[in-house]
N, C-alpha and C positions, 0 to 999 in steps of 0.2 A: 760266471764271476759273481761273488757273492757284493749287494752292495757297499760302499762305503760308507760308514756316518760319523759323523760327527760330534766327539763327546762332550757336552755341554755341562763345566758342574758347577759354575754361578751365575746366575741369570743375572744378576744385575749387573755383571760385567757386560751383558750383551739386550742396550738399549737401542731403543728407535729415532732417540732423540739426544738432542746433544744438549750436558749439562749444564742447567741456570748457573752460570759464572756474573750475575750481574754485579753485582759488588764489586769486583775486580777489578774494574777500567772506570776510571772518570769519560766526563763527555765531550772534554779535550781530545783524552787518547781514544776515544770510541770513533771521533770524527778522523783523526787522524790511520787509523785503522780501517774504516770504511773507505778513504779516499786511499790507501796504499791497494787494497783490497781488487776496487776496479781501474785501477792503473795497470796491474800485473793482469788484470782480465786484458785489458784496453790493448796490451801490449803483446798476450799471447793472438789477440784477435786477428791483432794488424798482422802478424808473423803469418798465418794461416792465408791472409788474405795476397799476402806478396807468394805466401807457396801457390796457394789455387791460381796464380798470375804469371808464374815464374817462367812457365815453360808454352809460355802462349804471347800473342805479340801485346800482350798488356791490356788497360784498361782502356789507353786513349792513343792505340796504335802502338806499333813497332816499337822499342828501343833506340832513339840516334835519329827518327824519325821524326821530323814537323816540327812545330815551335814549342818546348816547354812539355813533350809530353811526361817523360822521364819525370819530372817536378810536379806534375797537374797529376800524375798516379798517384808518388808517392803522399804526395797532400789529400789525394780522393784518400787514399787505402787508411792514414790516421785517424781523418774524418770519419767516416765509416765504423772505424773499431770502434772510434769513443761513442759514437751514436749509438751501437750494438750492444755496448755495455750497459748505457744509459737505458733501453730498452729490457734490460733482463736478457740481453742475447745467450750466453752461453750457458749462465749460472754460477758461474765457477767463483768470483766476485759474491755471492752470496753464502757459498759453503765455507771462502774460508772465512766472512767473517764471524760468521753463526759457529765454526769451530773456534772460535778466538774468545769470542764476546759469549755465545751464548743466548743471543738474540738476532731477531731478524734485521736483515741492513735494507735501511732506508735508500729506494735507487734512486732519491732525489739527489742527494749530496751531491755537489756538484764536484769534477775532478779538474780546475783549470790548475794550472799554474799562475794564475793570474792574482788568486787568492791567496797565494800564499806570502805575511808580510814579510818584506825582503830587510834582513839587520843588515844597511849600510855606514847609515852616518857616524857611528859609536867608533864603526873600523877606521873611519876618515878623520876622526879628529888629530892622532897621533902621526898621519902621513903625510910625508912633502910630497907636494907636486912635481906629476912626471911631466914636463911637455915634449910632445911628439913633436918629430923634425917636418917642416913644410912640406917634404918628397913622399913621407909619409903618409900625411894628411893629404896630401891632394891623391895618391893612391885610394885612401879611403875612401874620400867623397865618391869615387867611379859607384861604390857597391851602396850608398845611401838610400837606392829604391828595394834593396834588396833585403838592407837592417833593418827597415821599417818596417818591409812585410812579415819579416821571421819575427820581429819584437813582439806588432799584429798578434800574431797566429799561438806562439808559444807563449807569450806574456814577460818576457823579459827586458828591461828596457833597453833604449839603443844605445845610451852611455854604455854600460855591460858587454853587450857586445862590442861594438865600438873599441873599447879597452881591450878585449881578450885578443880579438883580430890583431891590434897593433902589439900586443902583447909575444903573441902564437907569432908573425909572422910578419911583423913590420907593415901590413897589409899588403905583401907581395902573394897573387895567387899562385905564383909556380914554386913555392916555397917546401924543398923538403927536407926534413932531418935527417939525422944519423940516424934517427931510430925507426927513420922510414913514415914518421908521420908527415901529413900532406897538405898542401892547400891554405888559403885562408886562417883557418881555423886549427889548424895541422892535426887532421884525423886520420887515424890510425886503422888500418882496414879494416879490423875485427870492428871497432867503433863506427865504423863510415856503413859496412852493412848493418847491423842492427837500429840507427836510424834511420835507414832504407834511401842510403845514396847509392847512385848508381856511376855515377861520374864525380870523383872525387876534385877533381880538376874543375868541376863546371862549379864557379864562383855562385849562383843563387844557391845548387844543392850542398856547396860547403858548408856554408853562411846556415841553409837551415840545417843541416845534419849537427853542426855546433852547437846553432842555438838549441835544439830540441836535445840534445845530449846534456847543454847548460842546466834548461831546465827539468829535466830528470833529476840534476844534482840537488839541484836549489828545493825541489820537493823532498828528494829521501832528506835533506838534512836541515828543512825547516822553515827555510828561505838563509838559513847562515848560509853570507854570501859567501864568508872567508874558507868556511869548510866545503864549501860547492866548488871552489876552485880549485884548492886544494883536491878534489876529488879529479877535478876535469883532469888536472895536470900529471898526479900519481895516482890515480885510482881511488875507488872508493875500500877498494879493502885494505889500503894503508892508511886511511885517516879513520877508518874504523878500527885499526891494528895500533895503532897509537892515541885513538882516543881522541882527536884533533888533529891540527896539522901535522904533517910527517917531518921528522928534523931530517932533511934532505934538505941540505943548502940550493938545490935548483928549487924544489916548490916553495919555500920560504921565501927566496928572492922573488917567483913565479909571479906568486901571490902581492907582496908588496908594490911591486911593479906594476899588476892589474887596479890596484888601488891608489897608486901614482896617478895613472890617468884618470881615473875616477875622480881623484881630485883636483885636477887640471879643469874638467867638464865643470864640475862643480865653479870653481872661482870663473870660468867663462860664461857660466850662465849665467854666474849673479852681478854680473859685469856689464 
């Protein structure tokens, strides 16, 4: 069999290096490029790390086993990825941004959620307060150690949560819809495995499967809180298919209602 080759008839089309595009991006969009960059690293990591895990009794014992294992994995396996990012683990975070940008990416940048400024009070000025009913609230308080920690960990505040909880589900944990979503937070299967809950029922891994789904939102759309909701509630490819929020009278209302309490928290703090 005679070889194959390959006909090559412009070499500049076939370079070693990817073209200086520096021009192109301010240092706003380069930062925000870099941090979407190692998220999707951060995020294929941890998928990798739950597969090498999946069919073995875990990182910290069995599944349904001992105190908290289930939750102590999934919080190891996040940790981990974003460390492994942080380190130049895969690379993958530096090809695309160097295919984007054009330059090499800084693996300082830091990727919390914590950083990013959250637009609330502009949304707040225009809304009446929502007050939750007593039966509500005292449900709530039960999961207080648990808003704290997810607030903690993922950087969103507990007002936020707090509101989405009473929002999603009155703060009832056996709470399911019609459309099948679940729990606290009312996460919907496909949604509940990709932030790596296992027990959609178990009030901590709700609590964090929401929050850490919250904040995925509140990053791809800037800290806009209105449009992070708007995603939590109808997805992100309908607030991106409309541009904003989706004229769906449920997330409209969704939305306003999460920002009800919002303002409720507010006039009780400054109270």
């Amino acid at each position: 069999m005679e070889d194959i080759k390959l006909k090559v008839t412009d070499l500049a089309k076939h370079i070693s290096e990817t073209p200086n595009v520096q021009g192109r991006y301010s240092e706003q969009d380069k930062t925000k490029l870099a941090k979407a960059s190692k998220e999707f690293e951060t995020l294929l990591t941890s998928m990798m790390l739950k597969s090498m895990t999946q069919n073995t009794e875990g990182i910290f014992g069995k599944e349904g086993e001992g105190f908290g294992n289930d939750m102590m994995g999934m919080l190891f396996e996040n940790e981990l990825a974003g460390m492994i990012t942080q380190s130049r683990g895969l690379g993958i975070a530096e090809m695309l941004y160097q295919k984007m940008t054009g330059e090499k990416l800084d693996i300082k940048i830091p990727i919390k959620q914590s950083e990013v400024p959250l637009n609330i009070d502009n949304n707040l000025n225009n809304v009446s307060s929502v007050k939750p009913s007593n039966s509500a609230l005292n449900r709530l308080s039960v999961f207080d150690e648990y808003i704290n920690e997810a607030s903690e960990h993922f950087g969103v505040p507990t007002s936020i949560i707090k509101s989405v909880i009473l929002t999603e589900s009155a703060a009832n944990p056996n709470a399911i819809s019609k459309c099948k979503a679940k729990g606290l937070m009312q996460l919907m299967d496909g949604t509940a495995k990709d932030m790596g809950v296992k027990n959609v029922w178990d009030a901590k891994e709700n609590i964090f499967g929401g929050t850490k789904y919250l904040s995925q939102m509140l990053q791809q759309y800037d800290g806009d809180l209105k449009l992070a909701l708007a995603a939590y509630n109808a997805g992100p490819a309908n607030v991106n298919k409309y541009n904003g929020v989706p004229p769906f009278d449920e997330t409209q209302n969704y939305v306003k209602r999460v920002f009800g309490y919002l303002k409720n928290w507010e006039v009780n703090d400054a109270s």
